[in-house]
C-alpha positions in Angstrom: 0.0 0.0 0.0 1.4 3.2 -1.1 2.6 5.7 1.7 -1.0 8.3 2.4 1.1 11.5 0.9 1.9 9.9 -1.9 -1.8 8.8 -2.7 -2.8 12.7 -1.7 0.0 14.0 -4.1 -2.3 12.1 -6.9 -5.3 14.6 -6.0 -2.8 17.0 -7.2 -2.1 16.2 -10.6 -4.9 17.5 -12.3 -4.2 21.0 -10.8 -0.2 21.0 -11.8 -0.5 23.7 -14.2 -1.5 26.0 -11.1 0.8 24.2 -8.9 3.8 24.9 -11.3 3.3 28.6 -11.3 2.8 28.5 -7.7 6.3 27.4 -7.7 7.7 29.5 -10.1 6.3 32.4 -7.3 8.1 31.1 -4.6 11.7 30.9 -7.1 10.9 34.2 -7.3 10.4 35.5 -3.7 13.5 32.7 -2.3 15.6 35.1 -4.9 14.3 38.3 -3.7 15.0 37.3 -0.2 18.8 36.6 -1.0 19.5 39.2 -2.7 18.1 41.3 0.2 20.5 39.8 2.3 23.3 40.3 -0.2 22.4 44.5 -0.1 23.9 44.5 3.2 27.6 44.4 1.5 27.5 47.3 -0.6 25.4 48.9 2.2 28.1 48.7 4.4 31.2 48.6 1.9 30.5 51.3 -0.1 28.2 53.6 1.6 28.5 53.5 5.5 32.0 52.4 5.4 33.6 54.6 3.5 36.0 58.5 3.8 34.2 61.5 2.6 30.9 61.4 1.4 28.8 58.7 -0.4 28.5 58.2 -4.3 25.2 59.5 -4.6 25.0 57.4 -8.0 25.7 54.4 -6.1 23.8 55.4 -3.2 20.8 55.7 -5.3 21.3 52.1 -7.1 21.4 50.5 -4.0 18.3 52.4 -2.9 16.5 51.4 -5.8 17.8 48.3 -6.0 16.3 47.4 -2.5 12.8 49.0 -2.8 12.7 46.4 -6.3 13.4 43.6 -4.7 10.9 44.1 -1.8 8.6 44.8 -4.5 9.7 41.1 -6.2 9.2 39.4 -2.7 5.9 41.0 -2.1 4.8 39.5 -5.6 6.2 35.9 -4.8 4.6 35.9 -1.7 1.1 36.7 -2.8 1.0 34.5 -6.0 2.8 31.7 -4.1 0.4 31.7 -1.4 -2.5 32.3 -3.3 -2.5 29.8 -5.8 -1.1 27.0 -3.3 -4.2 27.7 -1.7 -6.6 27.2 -4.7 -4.6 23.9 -5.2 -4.8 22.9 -2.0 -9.0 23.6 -1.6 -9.7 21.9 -5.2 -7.8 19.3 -3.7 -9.4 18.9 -0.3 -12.9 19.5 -2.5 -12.0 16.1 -5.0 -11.0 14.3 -1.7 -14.1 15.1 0.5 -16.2 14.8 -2.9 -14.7 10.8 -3.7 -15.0 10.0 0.1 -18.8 10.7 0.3 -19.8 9.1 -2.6 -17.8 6.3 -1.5 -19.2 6.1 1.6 -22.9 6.5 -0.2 -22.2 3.5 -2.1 -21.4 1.2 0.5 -24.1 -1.3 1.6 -26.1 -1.6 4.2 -23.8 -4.2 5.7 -21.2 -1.0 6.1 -23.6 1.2 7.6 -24.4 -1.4 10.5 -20.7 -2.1 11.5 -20.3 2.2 11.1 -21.4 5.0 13.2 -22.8 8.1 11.7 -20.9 9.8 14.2 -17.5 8.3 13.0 -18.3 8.8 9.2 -19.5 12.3 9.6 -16.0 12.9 11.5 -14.2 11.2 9.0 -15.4 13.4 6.5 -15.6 16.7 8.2 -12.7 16.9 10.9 -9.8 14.3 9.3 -10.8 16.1 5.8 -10.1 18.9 8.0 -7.1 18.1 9.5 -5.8 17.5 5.7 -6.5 20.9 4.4 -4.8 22.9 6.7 -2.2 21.2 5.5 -2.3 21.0 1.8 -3.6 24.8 1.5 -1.1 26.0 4.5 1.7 24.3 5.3 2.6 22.4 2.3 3.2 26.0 0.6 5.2 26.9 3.6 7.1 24.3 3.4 8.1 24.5 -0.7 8.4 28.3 -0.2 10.7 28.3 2.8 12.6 25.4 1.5 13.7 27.3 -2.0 13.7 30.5 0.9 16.5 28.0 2.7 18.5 27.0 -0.4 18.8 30.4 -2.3 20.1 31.7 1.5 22.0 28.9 2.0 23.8 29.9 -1.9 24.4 33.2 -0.7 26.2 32.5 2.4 28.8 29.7 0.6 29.5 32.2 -2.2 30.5 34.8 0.6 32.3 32.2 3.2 32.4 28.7 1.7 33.9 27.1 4.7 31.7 28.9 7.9 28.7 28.4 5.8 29.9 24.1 5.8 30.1 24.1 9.3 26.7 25.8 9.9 25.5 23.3 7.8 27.3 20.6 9.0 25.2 21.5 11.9 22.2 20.9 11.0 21.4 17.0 12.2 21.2 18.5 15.4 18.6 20.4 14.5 16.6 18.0 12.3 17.1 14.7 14.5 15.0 15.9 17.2 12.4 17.5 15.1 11.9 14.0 13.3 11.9 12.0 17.2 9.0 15.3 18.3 7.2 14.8 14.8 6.4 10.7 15.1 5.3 11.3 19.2 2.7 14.2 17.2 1.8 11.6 14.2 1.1 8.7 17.3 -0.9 11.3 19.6 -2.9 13.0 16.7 -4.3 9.6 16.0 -5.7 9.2 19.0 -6.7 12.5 19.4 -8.7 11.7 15.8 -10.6 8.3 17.3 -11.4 10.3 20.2 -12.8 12.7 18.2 -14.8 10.2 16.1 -16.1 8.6 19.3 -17.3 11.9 20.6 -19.1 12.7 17.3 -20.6 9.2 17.8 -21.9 9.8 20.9 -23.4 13.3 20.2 -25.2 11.8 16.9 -26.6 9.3 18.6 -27.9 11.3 21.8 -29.5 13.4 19.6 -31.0 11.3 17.4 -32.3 9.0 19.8 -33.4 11.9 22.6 -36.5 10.8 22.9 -35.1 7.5 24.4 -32.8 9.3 26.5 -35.7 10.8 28.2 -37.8 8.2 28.7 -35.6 6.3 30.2 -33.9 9.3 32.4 -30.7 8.8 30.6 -29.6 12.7 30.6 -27.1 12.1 33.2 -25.8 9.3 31.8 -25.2 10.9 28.5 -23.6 13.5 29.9 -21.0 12.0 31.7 -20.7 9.4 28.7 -19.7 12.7 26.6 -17.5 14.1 29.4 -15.6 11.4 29.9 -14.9 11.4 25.9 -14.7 14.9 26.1 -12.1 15.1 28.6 -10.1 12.3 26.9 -9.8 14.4 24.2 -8.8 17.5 25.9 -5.5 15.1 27.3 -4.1 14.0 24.1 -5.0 17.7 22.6 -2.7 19.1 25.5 -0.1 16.4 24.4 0.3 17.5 21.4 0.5 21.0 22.2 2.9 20.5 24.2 5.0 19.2 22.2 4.5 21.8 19.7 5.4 23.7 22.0 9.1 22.6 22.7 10.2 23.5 19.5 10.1 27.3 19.1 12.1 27.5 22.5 14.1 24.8 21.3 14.8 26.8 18.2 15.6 29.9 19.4 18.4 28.7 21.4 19.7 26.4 18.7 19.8 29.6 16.6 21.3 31.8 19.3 24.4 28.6 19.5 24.7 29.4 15.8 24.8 33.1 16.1 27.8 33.3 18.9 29.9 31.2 17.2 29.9 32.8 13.9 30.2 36.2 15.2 33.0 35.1 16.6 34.3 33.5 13.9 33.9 37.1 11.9 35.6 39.2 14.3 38.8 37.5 13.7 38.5 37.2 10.1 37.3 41.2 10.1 40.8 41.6 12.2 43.0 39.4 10.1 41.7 41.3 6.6 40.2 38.3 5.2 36.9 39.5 5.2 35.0 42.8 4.6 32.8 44.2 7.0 30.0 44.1 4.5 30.3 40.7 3.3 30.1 39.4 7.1 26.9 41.4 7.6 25.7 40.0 4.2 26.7 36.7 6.0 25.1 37.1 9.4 22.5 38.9 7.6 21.3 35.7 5.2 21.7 33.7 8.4 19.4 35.6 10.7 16.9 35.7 7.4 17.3 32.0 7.2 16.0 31.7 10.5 12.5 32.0 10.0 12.1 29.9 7.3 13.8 26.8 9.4 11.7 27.7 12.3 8.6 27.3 10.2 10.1 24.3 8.8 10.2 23.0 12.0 6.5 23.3 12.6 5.7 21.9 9.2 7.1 18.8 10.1 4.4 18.4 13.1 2.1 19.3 11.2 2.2 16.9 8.3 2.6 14.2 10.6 -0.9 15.0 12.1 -2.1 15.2 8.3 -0.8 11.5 7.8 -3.0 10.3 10.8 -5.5 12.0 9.7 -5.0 10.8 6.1 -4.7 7.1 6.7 -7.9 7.1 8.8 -9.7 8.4 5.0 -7.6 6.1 3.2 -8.7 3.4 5.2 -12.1 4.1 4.1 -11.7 4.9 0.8 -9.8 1.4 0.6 -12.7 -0.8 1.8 -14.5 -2.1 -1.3 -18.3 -2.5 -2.1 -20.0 -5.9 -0.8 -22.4 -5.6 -3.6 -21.1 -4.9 -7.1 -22.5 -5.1 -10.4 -21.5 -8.3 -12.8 -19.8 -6.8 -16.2 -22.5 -5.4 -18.4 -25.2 -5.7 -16.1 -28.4 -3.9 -17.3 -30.7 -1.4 -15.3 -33.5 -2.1 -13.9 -36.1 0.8 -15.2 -39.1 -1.0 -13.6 -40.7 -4.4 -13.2 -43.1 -5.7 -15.5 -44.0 -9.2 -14.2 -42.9 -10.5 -11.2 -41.0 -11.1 -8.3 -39.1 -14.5 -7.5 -37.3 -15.7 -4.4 -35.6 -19.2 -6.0 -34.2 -21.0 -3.1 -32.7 -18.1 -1.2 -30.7 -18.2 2.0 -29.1 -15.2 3.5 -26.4 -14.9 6.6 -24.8 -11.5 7.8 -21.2 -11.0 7.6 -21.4 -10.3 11.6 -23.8 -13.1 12.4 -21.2 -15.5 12.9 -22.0 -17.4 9.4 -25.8 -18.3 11.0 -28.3 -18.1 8.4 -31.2 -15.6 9.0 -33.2 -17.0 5.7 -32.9 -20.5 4.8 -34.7 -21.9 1.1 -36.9 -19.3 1.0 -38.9 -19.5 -2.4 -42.0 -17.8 -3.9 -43.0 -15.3 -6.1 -45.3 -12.0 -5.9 -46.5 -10.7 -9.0 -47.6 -7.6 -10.4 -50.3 -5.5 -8.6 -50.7 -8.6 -5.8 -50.7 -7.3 -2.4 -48.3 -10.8 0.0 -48.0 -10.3 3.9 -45.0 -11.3 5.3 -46.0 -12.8 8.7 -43.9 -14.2 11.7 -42.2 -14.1 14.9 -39.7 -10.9 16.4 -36.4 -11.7 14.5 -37.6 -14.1 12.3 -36.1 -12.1 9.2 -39.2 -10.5 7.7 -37.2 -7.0 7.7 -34.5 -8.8 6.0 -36.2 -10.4 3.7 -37.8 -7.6 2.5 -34.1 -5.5 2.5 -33.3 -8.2 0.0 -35.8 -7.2 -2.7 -33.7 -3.6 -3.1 -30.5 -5.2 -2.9 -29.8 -3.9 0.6 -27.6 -6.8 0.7 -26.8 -9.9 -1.4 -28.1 -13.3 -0.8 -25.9 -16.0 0.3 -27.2 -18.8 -1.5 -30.2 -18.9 -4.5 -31.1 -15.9 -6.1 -33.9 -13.4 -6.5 -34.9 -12.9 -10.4 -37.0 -9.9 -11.8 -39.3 -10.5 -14.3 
C-alpha cells in the first residue's frame, strides 16, 4: 500500500498547471530574499564604510535596487500563497467529494458495522485536519525550502567554509524534530478516534433523545460525553505540548549558531580576510534564514498530524463494495411481471456465518398485495431489505421478471 502522501499528491495532478506557477512564485520571492540579504555588502562597503561622502550614483542604485526587490518578494509571496491555496481547496474538495460518494455507495452491511458519528467525522474533521495542510503548510514548506537554499547559496559564495560548518550542523537540528514529529503523528491519531467517538456519541444522543428521556438517561449521556470529552482535551494538550518545545528549542539552537559565527567574523574582520559588508551579508542571510527553518520545524508536526489523519480516510476509501455489479449488467427501469425468491438463504457478515433466511422460495407478481407474517427476529425486515438489494443473498437468487 502506497505511503497516504503519496496517494494525496495524486489529487494534485490535475491541478499541476496552477501548482507549477505556484512554484515558479516562490523561485521568485527565495531570490528576492537573497539578494536582500546580499544589499547589506554594498550597504556597508561602499556607503557607510567609506572616507568623505557617499556616491550619490551608487547610493541611489542601492536604494533602488532594495525597494525592487521588496517589491519582487511582495509578488512571490502573494502568488505563491495564493495559488497553493486554490490547489490545495480543489484538492481537499475532490478528496471530500470521492470520500462521500464512496461512503454513499457502501451497503447496508457497512452502515451497521459504522457509526454516523465516525463517518461524519471522517469526512468533516480528518478532511479537516488534511486541508490545513495542503492549503497551508505544504506552501510553507516548498516556499521556505527554495527561501532555505537560495540563503543557503548566498552565504557559501561569501564564506564557503563557515557556511559548511553551519550546515554541518544541522542534524542536530533536524534529529530531534523528526523523534518530536512521530510522538505528534502517534498522539494526533488518538486525538482523531477520540474525536470520532465523541461525534458518535453526540449523533446518537440526539437522534435517539426521545429515548434518553424516557428512560432518564440525561445524566448518563452526559458524563458518557465528558468522559470522551475530557479524553480528548488530554491528548490535545499532548500535542501542544510538544509543539510547543520546538520554538524555545529553536531559538536557542539559533542563538548557539549566532555566537559562534560572530566570533568566527571578528577574527577574520581583524585578520583582513573578510570585509565588514560581506560578514553582515553573512550574518544577515543567516538571521533571514532563521525564519524559514523555524517554520520548517512546525511543518514537520504538522504533516505528521495530516498523515493520521490521512490514513484514517484512506482506510475508508480502501474498503471495497459488498455488492457490485456483474460486467454489463443492465438497469432495472421498472418491473413488468414479477418477483421470485428461487431457493434463497441469507447470513450477515457479523452473524457469525448463521443463516437468517434459509430456502426461502415464492413469487409475488404484479399489482398482488403478499403479507410477510412471523415471529420478532424471524427475518421479515430482512427479507424484505433483500428485494432492493440492501444486501446480497448468500445462497439462491432473486430474479425480476
Amino acid at each position: 500500500m502506497s505511503h497516504p502522501i503519496s496517494r494525496l499528491a495524486r489529487y494534485g495532478l490535475p491541478h499541476r498547471v496552477q501548482f507549477g506557477f505556484a512554484v515558479v512564485a516562490m523561485g521568485l520571492f527565495a531570490g528576492a530574499s537573497g539578494a536582500l540579504a546580499y544589499m547589506f555588502k554594498p550597504i556597508f562597503d561602499d556607503i557607510l564604510i567609506i572616507v568623505g561622502t557617499p556616491d550619490e550614483t551608487r547610493f541611489s542604485s542601492v536604494v533602488l535596487a532594495i525597494l525592487g526587490f521588496s517589491v519582487l518578494k511582495g509578488v512571490g509571496a502573494y502568488f505563491s500563497a495564493y495559488l497553493m491555496t486554490d490547489v490545495g481547496q480543489r484538492v481537499v474538495r475532490d478528496l471530500r467529494n470521492e470520500l462521500f460518494g464512496h461512503i454513499l455507495g457502501q451497503s447496508a452491511s457497512f452502515f451497521s458495522q459504522n457509526t454516523t458519528g465516525g463517518l461524519t467525522s471522517r469526512i468533516m474533521n480528518d478532511i479537516s485536519r488534511i486541508q490545513q495542510v495542503v492549503t497551508e503548510t505544504l506552501g510553507d514548506m516548498l516556499r521556505e525550502s527554495i527561501t532555505v537554499v537560495a540563503l543557503a547559496g548566498l552565504i557559501f559564495y561569501l564564506d564557503a567554509r563557515l557556511a559548511l560548518v553551519c550546515i554541518l550542523c544541522a542534524p542536530l537540528v533536524v534529529y530531534p524534530l523528526i523523534r518530536l514529529g512521530q510522538r505528534v503523528r502517534r498522539t494526533t491519531r488518538r486525538g482523531q478516534e477520540e474525536l470520532e467517538q465523541l461525534s458518535h456519541i453526540t449523533v446518537e444522543a440526539f437522534a435517539g433523545h426521545r429515548i434518553v428521556k424516557a428512560f432518564s438517561a440525561e445524566r448518563f449521556e452526559s458524563q458518557r460525553f465528558g468522559h470522551a470529552s475530557e479524553r480528548l482535551y488530554r491528548l490535545t494538550m499532548k500535542v501542544t505540548s510538544t509543539l510547543s518545545v520546538l520554538p524555545p528549542m529553536m531559538e536557542w539552537l539559533g542563538a548557539l549558531g549566532v555566537v559562534g559565527v560572530l566570533w568566527y567574523g571578528v577574527s577574520r574582520i581583524s585578520s583582513g580576510t573578510m570585509t565588514p559588508g560581506d560578514f553582515t551579508s553573512f550574518v544577515g542571510a543567516l538571521l533571514m534564514m532563521y525564519g524559514p527553518v523555524k517554520k520548517l520545524s512546525r511543518v514537520s508536526a504538522n504533516i505528521q498530524q495530516a498523515i493520521a489523519a490521512s490514513e484514517r480516510v484512506f482506510s475508508v476509501l480502501d474498503i471495497h463494495s459488498e455488492i457490485e455489479d456483474r460486467p454489463g449488467a443492465r438497469s432495472l427501469s421498472g418491473i413488468g411481471d414479477k418477483i421470485t425468491f428461487d431457493d434463497v438463504s441469507f447470513a450477515y457478515v457479523d452473524g457469525g456465518g448463521k443463516n437468517v433466511l434459509r430456502g426461502v422460495s415464492f413469487e409475488v407478481s404484479v399489482g398482488h398485495v403478499v403479507a410477510i407474517v412471523g415471529l420478532s427476529g424471524a427475518g421479515k425486515t430482512t427479507l424484505v431489505n433483500l428485494v432492493p438489494r440492501f444486501f446480497d443473498v448468500s445462497a439462491g437468487s432473486i430474479r425480476i421478471d
